[in-house]
ZAPA-513855 format. One line per 8 residues: number of its first residue (from 1); for each residue z, x, y of N, C-alpha, C. Coordinates in steps of 0.02 Angstrom, whole numbers, plus 50000, padded with zeros to 5 digits. Atoms other than C-alpha are relative to their C-alpha. Layout:
REM residues N
NUM	Z X Y Z X Y Z X Y; ...
This chain:
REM residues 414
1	50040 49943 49978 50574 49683 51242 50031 50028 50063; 49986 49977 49936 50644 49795 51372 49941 50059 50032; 50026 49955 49944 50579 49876 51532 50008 50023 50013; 49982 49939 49975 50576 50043 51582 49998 50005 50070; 49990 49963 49919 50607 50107 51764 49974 50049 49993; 50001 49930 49977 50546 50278 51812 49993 50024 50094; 49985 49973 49921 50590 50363 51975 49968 50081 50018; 50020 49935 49986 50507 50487 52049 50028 50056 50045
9	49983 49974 49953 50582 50635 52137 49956 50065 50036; 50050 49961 49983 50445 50761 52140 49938 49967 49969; 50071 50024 50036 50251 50728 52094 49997 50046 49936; 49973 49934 50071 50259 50788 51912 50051 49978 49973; 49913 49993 50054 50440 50764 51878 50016 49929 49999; 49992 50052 50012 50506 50605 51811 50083 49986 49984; 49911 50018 50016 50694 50530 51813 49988 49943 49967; 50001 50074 50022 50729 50386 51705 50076 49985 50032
17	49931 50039 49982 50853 50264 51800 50048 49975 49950; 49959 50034 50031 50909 50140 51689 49944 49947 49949; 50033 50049 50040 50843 49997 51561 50019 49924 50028; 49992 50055 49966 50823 49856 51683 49992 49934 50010; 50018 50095 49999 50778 49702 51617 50004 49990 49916; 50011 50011 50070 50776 49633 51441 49942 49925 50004; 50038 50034 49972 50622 49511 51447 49994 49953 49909; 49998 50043 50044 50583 49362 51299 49930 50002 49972
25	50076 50001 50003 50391 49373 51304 49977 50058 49977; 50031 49983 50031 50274 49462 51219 50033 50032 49915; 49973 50008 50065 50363 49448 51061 49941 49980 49970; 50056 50023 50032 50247 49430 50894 50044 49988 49955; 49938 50007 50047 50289 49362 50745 49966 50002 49923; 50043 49989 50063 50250 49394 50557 50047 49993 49947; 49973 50034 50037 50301 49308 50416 50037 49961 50008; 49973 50035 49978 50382 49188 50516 50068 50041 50023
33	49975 49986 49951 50494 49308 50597 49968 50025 50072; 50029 49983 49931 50499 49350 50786 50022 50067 50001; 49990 49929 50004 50493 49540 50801 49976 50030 50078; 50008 49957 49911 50503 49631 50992 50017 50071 49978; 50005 49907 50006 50456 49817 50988 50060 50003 50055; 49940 49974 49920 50593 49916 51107 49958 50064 50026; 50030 49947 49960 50542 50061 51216 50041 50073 50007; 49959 49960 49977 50627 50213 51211 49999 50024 50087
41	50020 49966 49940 50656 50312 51368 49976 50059 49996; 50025 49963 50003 50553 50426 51443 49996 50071 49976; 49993 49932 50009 50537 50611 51397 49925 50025 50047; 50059 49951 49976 50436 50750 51468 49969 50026 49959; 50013 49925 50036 50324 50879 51392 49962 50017 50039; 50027 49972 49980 50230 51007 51433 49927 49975 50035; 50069 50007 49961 50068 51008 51557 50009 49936 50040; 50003 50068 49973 50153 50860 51653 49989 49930 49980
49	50018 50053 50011 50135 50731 51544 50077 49969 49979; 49965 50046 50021 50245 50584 51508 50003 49961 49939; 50004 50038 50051 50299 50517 51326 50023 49947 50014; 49965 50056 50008 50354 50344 51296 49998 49979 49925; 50030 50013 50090 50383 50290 51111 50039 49922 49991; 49964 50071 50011 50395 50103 51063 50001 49995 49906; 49978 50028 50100 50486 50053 50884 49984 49941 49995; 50029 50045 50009 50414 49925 50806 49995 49979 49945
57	50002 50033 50070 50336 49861 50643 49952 50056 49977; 50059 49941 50026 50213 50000 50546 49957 49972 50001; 50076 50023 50003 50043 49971 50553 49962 49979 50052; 50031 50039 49916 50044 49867 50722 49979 50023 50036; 50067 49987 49930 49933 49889 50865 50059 50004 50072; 49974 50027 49936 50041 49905 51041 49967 50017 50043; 50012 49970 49944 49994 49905 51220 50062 50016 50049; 49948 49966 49934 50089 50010 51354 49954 49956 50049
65	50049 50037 49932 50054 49917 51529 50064 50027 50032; 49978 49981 49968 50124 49969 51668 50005 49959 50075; 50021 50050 49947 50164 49895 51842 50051 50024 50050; 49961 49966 49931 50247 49923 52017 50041 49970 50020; 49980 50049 49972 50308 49763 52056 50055 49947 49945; 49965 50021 50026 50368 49701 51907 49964 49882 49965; 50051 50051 50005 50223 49533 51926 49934 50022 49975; 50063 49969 50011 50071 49627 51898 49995 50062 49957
73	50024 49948 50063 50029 49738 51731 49946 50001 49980; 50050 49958 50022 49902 49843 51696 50005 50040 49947; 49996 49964 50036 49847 49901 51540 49996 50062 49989; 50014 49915 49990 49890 50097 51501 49951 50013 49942; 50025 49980 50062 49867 50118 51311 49998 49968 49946; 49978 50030 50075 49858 50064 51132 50025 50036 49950; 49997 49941 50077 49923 50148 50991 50022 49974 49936; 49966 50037 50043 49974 50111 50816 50048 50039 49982
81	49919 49954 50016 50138 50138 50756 50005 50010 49923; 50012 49946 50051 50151 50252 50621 50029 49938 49922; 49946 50040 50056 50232 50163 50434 50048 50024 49981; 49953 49968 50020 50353 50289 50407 50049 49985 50071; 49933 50003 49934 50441 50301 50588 49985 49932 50027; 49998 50076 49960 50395 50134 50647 49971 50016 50073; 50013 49955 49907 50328 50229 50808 49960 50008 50009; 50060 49980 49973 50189 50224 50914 50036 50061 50075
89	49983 49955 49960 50201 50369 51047 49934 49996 50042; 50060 50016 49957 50103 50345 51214 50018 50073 50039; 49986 49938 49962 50084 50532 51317 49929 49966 50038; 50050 50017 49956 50001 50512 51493 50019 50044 50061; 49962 49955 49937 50022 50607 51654 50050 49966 50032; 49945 50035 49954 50182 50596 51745 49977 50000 50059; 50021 49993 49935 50093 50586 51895 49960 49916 50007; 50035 50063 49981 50031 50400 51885 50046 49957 50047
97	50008 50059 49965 50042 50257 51980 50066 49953 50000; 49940 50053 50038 50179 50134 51883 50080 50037 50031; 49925 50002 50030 50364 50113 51906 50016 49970 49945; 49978 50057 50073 50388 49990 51749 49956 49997 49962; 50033 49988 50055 50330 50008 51572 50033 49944 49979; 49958 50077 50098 50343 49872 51431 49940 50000 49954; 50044 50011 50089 50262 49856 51250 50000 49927 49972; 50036 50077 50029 50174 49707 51190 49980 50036 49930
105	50017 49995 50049 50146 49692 51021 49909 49960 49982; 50063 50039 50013 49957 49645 50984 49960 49988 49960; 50036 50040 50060 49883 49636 50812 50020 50051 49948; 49987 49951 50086 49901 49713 50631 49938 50052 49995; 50055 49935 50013 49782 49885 50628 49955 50005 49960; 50054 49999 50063 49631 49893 50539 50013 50058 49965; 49989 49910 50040 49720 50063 50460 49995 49950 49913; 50013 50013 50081 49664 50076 50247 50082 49954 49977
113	49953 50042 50037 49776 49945 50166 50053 50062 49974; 49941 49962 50045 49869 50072 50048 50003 50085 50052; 49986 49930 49939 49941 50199 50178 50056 50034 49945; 49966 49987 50069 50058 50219 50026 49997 49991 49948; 50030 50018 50077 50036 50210 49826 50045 49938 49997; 49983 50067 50031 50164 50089 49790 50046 49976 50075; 49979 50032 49910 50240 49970 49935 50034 49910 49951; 49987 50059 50019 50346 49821 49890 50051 49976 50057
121	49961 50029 49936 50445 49692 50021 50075 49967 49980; 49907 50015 50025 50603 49677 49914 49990 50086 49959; 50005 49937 50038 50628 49828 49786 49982 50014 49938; 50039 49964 50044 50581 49933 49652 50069 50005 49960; 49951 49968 50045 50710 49916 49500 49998 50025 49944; 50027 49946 50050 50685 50053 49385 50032 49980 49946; 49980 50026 50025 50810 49962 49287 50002 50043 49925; 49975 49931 50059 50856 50152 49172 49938 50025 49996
129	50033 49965 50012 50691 50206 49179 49976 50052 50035; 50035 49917 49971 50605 50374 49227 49958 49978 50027; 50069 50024 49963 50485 50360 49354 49991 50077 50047; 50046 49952 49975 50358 50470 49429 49961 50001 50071; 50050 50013 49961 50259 50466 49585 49959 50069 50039; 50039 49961 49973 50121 50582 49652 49952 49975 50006; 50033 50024 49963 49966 50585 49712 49956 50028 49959; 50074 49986 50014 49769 50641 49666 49953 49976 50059
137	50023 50019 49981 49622 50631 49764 49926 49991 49948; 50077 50008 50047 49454 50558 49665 49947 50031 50071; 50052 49977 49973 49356 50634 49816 49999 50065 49980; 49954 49924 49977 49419 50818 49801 50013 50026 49920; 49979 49967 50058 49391 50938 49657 50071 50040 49991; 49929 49947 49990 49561 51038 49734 50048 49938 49941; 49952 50038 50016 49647 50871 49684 50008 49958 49942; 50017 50047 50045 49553 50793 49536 49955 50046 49951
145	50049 49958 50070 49460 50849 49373 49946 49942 49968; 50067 50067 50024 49281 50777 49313 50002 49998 49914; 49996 50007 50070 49281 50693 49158 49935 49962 49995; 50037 50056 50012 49144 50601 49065 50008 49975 49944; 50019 50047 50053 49117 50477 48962 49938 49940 49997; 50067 50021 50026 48964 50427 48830 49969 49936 50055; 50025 50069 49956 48972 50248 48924 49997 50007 50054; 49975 49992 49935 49066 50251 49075 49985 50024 50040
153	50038 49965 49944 48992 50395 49165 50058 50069 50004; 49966 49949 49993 49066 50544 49234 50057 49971 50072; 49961 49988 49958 49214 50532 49375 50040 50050 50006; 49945 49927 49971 49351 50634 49449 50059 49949 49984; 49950 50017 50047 49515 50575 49374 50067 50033 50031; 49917 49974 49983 49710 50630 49392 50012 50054 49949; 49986 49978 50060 49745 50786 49317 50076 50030 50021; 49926 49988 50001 49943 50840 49301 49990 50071 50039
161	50014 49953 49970 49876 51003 49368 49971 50029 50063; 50032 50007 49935 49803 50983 49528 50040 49930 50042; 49980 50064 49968 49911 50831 49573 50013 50028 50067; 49952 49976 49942 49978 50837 49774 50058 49952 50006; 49930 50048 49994 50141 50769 49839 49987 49961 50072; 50013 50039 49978 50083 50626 49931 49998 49918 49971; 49989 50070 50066 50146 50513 49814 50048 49938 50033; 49959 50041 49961 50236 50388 49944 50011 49955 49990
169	49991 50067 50040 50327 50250 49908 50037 49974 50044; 49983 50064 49964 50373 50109 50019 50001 49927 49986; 49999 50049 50039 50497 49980 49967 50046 49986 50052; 49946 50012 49969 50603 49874 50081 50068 49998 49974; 49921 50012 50018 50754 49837 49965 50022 50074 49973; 49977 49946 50002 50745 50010 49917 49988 50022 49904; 50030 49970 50089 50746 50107 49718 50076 50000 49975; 49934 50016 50028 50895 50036 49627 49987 50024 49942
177	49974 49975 50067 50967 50074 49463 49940 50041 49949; 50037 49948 50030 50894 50237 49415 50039 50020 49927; 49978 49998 50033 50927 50297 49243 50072 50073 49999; 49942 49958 49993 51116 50381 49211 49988 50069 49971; 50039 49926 50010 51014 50526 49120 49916 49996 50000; 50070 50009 49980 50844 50553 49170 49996 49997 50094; 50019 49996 49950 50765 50532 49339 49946 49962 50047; 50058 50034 49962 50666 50449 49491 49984 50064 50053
185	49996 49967 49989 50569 50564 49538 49909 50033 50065; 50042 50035 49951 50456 50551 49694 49956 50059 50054; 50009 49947 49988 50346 50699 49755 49949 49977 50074; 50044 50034 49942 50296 50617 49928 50057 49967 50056; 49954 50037 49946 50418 50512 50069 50016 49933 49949; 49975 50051 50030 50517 50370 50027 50024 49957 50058; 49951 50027 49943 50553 50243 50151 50002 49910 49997; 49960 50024 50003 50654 50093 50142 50012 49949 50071
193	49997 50041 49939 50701 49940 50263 50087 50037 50016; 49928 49976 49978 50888 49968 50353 50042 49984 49937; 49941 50018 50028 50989 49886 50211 49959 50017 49926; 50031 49996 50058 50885 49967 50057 50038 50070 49973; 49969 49962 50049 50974 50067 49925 49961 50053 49975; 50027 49938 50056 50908 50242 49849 50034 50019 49944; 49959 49980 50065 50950 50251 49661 49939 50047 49978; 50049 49944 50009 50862 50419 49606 50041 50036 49912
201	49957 49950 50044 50982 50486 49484 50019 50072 50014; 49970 49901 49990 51069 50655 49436 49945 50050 50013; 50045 49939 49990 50912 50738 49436 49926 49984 50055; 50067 50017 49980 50795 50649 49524 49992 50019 50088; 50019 49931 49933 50711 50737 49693 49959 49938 50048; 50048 50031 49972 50603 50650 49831 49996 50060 50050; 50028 49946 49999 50500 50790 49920 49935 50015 50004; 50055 49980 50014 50350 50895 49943 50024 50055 49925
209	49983 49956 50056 50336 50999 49771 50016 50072 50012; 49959 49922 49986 50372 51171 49857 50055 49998 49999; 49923 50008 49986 50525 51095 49909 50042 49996 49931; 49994 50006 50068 50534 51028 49707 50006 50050 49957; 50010 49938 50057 50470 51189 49627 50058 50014 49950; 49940 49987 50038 50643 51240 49580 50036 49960 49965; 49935 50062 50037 50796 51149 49494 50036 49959 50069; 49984 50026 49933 50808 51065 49675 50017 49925 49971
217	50011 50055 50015 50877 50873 49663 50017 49993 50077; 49982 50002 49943 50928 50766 49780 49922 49978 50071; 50058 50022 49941 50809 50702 49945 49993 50081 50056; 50022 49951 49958 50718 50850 50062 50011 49947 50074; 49992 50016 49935 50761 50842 50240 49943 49941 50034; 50074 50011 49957 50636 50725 50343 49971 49952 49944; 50025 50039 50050 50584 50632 50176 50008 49929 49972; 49992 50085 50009 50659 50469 50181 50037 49968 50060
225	49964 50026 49947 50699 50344 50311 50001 49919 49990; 49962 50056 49995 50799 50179 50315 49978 49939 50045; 50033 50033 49948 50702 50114 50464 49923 49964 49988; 50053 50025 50008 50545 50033 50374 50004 49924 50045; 50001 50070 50004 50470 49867 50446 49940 49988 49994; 50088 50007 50052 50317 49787 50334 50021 49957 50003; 50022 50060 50042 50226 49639 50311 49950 50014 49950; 50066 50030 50025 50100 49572 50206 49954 49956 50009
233	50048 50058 49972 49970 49475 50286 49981 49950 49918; 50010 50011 50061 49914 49326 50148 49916 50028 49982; 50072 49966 50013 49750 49346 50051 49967 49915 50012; 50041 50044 49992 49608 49205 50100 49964 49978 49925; 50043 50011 50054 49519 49130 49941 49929 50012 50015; 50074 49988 49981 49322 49171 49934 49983 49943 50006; 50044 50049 49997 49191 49054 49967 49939 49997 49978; 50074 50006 50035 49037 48981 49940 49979 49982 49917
241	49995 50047 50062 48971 48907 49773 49990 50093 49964; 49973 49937 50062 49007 49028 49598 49947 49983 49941; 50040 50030 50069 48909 49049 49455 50081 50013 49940; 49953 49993 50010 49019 49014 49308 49987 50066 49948; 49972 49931 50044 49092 49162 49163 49919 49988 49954; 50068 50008 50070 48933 49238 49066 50021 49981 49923; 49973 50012 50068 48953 49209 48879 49991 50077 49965; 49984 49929 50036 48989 49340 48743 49929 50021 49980
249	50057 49958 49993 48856 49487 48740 49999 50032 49972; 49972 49942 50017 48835 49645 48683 49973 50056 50065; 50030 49947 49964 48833 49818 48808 50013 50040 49971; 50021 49955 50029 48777 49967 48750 50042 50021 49946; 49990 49996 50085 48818 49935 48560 50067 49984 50014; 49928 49998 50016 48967 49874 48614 49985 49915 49993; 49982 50064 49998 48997 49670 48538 50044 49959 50028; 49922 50029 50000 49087 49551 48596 50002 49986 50052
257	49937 49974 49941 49106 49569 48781 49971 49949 50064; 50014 50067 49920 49101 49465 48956 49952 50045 50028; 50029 49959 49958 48960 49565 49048 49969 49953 50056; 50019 50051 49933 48963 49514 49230 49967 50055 50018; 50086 49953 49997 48784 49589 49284 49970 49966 50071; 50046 49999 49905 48745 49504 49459 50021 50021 50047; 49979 49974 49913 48756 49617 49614 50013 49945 50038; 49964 50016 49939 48846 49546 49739 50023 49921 49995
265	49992 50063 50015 48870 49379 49652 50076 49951 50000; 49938 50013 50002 49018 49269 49656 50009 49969 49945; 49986 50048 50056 49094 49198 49473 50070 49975 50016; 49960 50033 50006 49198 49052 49470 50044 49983 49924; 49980 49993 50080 49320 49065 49304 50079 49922 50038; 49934 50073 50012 49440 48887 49270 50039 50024 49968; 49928 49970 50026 49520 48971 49150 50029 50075 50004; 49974 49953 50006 49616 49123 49125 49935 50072 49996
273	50041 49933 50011 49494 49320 49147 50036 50035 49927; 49974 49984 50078 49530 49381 48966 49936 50028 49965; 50036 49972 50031 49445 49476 48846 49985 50060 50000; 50023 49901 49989 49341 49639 48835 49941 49971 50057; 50012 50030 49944 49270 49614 49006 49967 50081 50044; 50046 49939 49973 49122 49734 49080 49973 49970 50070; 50046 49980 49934 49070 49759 49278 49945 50046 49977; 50056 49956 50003 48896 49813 49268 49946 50004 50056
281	50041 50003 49939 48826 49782 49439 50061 50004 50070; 49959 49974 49942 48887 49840 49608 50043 49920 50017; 49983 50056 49947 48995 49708 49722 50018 49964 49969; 49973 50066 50034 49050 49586 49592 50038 49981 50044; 49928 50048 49950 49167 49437 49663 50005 49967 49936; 49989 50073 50067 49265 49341 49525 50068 50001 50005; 49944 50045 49976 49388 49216 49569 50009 49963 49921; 49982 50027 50055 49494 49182 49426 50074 49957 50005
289	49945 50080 49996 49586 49013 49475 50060 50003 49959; 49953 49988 50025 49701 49034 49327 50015 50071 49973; 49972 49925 49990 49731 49227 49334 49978 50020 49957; 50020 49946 50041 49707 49362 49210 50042 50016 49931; 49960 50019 50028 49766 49355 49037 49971 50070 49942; 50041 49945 50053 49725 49538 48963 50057 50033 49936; 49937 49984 50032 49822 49557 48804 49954 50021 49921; 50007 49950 50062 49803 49656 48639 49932 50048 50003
297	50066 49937 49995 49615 49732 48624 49963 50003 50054; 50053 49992 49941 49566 49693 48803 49988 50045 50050; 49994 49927 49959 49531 49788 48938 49932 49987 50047; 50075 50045 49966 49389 49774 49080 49983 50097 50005; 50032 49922 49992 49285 49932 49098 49927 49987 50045; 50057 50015 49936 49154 49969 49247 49951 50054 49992; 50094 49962 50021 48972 50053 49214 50005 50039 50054; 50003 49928 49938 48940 50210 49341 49953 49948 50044
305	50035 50042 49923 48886 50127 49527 50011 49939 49963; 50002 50062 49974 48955 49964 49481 50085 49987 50034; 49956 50018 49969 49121 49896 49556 50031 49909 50011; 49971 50072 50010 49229 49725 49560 50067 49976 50040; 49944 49993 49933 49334 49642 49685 50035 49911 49951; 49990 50047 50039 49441 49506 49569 50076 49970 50055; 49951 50060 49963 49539 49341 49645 50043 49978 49940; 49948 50029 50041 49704 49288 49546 50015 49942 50028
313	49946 50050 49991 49773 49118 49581 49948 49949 50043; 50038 50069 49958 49723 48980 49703 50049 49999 50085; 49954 50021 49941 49778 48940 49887 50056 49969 49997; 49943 50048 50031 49882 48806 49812 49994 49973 49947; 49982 50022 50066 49943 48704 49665 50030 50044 49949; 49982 49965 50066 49997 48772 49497 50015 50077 50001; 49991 49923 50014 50088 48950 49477 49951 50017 49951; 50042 49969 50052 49986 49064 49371 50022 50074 49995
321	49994 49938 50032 50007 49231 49311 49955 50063 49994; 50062 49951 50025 49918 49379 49283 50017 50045 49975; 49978 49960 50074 49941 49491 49121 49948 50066 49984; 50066 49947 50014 49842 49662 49113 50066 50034 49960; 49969 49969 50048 49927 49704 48956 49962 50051 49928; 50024 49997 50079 49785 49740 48843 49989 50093 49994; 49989 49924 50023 49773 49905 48751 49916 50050 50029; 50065 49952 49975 49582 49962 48812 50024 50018 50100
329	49979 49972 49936 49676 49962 49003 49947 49949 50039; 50040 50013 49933 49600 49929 49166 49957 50046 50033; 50032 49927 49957 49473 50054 49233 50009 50046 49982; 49966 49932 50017 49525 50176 49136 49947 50063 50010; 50028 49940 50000 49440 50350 49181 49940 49976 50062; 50027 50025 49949 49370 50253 49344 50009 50005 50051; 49972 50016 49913 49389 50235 49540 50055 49952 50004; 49925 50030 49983 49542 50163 49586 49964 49942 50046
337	50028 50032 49924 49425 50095 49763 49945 49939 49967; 50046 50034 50031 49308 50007 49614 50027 49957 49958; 49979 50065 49999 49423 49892 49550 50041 49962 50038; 49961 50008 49962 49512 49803 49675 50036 49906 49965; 49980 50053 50046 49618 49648 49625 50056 49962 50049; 49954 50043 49942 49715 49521 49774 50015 49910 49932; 49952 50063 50002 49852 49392 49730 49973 49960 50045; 50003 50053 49951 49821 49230 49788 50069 49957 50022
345	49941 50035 50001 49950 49111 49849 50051 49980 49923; 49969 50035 50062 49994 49052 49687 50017 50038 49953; 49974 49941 50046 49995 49218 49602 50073 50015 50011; 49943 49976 49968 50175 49258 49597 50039 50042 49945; 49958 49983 50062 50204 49339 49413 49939 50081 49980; 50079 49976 50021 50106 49511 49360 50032 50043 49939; 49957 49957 50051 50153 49589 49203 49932 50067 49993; 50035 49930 50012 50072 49769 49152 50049 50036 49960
353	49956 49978 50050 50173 49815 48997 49942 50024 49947; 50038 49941 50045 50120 49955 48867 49956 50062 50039; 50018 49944 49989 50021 50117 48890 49914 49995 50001; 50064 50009 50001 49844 50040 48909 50001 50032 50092; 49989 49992 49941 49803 50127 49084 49965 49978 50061; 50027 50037 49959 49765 50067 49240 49981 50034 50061; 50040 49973 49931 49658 50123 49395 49974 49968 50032; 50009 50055 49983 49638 50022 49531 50030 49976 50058
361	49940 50007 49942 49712 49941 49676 50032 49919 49964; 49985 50058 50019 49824 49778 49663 50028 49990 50079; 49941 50021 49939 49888 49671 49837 50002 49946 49987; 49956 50072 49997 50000 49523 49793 50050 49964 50024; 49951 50035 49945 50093 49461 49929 50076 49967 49981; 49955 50067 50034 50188 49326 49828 50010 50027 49904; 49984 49975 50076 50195 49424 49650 50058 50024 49996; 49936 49950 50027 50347 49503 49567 49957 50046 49940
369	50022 49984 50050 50280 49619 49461 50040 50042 49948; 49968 49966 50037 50334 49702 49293 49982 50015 49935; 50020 49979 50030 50293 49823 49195 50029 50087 49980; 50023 49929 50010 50283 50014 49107 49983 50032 49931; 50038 49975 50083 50271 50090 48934 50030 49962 49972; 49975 50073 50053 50302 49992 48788 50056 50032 49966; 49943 50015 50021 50471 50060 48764 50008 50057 49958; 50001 49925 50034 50538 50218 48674 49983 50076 50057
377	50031 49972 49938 50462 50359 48769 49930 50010 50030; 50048 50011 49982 50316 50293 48800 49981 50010 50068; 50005 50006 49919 50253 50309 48974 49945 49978 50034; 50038 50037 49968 50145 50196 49068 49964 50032 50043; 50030 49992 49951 49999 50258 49191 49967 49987 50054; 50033 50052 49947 49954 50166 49340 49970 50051 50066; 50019 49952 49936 49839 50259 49457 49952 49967 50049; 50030 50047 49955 49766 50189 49624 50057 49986 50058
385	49938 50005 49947 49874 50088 49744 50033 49920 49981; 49987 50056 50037 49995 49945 49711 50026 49984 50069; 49958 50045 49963 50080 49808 49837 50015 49920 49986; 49986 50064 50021 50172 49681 49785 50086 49977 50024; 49917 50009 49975 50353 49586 49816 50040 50048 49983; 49957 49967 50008 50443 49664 49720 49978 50033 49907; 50010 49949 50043 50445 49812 49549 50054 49970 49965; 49945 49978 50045 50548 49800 49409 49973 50016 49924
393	50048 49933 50037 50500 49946 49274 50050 49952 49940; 49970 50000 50059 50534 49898 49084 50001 50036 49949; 50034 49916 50039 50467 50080 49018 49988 50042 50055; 50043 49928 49969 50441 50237 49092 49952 49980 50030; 50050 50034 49988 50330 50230 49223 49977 50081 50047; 50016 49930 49938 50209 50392 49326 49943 49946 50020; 50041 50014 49939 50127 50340 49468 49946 50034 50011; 50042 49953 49965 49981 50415 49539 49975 49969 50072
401	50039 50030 49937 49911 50375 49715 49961 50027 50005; 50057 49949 49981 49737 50427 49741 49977 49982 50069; 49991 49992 49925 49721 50483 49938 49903 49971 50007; 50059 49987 49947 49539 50455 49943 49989 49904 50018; 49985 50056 49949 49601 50272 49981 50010 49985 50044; 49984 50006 49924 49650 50312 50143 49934 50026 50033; 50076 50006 49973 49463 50364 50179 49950 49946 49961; 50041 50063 50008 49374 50233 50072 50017 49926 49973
409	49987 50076 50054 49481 50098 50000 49997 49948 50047; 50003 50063 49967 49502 49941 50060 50048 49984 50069; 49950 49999 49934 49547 49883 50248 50066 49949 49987; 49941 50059 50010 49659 49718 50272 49980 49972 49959; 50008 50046 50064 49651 49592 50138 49940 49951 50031; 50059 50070 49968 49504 49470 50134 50043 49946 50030
């Protein structure tokens, strides 16, 4: 961490000397590295005030302190530093008190988990396929279209016609092997750790869509940067005693199906979440020890005002898996903020193959996941927010991010 000097030669005006110390302390550390913000030097702006901008990790919390002596610091400010520039920016009058600034790093931000749709801590390998990313908001008729359905209810949905370009995608290793015809094609920021690769193809654009409108390829000025630094905090297992999986039911004329029906209840599942699988009461919790195993006619579907917050894996022991392959989807024509779905330690595998669609969030720390359409030109729909290790597409894949996650989805991980 280094220390700033500032010298004063008028009240108001500010000289920066030099960068006079390099100090060992207040280092933090995450994921078992040790990470020290730096400090740029000062700048001016207008009305007398003084910037300072410390680089850092995205998301983090810093304090500016200040001091005369070089023994004694006083706290100035906090700020969080942005996920795209890595930068918190402190403005204060140049007229204070301090000769010496330094940045402490002090906790992970309570900012909405998905500050981006998809976010992985190795990369995204498209591995020849076409990929998509944009955005929707389910709050916002500008951004979304109401649909209903007999069961389900009515929501606001993704329509190709109202999409925005806020479709952001943050991957540390970066978007490798794009296809040699076709495109990755990304209508939002793209940003990347220092040593992460952009494979986009011949045609593929990253961008706001004005910038897109035309036969534009290629990255827009300002739209991608090399300088990411992300963690993933882990996820905690729930507590408290579980009731276990209901037995097969029927909801409204439909046979057959898992209907979990207690508000705010917690279910304990031993084996694998599988089947045709109904939320019908707000707040569900269901911890599914050996993960999620949704394959051919399954699919989980959520009743209007209910919602479900589902556990994959275990703290420890035994890898497990989790498979949302089945053809009825995940949430389909639902809130993205109403199914939510955390990796546990042990989760480390997530497949999502075929064109069953999905809405929803996913954060799996320790997953690889892989998935997209089932091949041909099929194309896979995943709308909500995803974070996981690492992507690798085996179909066509469009993205959607729906923004009204950054006003109601979920904060840090349980």
């Amino acid at each position: 961490m280094n220390i700033v000097r500032v010298t004063r030669f008028k009240a108001g005006i500010c000289s920066v000397v030099c960068v006079v110390a390099m100090l060992l302390g207040g280092n933090f550390s995450a994921n078992g590295q040790q990470l020290a913000p730096s400090l740029d030097l000062p700048a001016m702006r207008g009305g007398g005030q003084l910037q300072l901008k410390v680089r850092g990790i995205g998301n983090f919390v810093y304090e500016l302190q200040g001091s005369q002596d070089l023994t004694n610091w006083v706290p100035v400010q906090q700020q969080t530093a942005d996920w795209f520039t890595n930068t918190a920016a402190f403005q204060f009058p140049a007229t204070n008190q301090w000769r010496f600034f330094r940045a402490l790093g002090v906790r992970e931000s309570n900012h909405p988990l998905f500050q981006a749709g998809l976010m992985t801590l190795n990369s995204i390998d498209l591995n020849g396929n076409n990929f998509l990313s944009d955005s929707y908001n389910s709050y916002s008729n500008y951004f979304s279209s109401w649909v209903t359905n007999a069961v389900w209810g009515t929501n606001r949905v993704y329509n190709v016609a109202k999409r925005n370009d806020h479709g952001d995608v943050l991957a540390m290793g970066g978007i490798t092997n794009a296809p040699d015809i076709g495109s990755a094609d990304i209508y939002g920021r793209l940003g990347t750790g220092p040593a992460g690769a952009i494979s986009i193809g011949p045609n593929g654009a990253i961008g706001q869509m004005t910038w897109q409108s035309g036969t534009i390829s290629g990255i827009e000025p300002g739209f991608s940067s090399d300088q990411m630094n992300m963690t993933f905090p882990s996820v905690a297992a729930p507590t408290g005693a579980g009731l276990p999986p209901p037995s097969y039911s029927t909801y409204s004329n439909i046979a057959g199906v898992f209907n979990f029906n207690q508000a705010g209840q917690l279910y304990v599942l031993n084996q694998p979440l599988s089947g045709l699988v109904v939320i019908s009461a707000p707040n569900v919790v269901i911890w599914a020890k050996a993960g999620i195993n949704f394959s051919g006619h399954d699919g989980l579907f959520i009743a209007p005002g209910a919602s479900v917050v589902i556990y994959a894996g275990d703290s420890s022991g035994s890898l497990v898996s989790s498979n949302l392959n089945g053809q009825n989807g995940v949430n389909e024509n639902g809130y993205a903020k109403n199914c939510q779905i955390y990796g546990l330690h042990t989760c480390t595998w997530i497949s999502m193959n075929g064109y069953g669609a999905f809405v929803g969030t996913i954060y799996a720390p320790n997953a690889d996941l892989i998935g997209g359409g089932g091949g041909g030109n099929q194309v896979a729909d995943w709308m909500g927010g995803i974070a996981v290790k690492s992507i690798t597409l085996n179909g066509h894949l469009d993205f959607h991010f729906d923004e009204a996650l950054l006003l109601d989805g979920p904060g840090s991980p349980p």
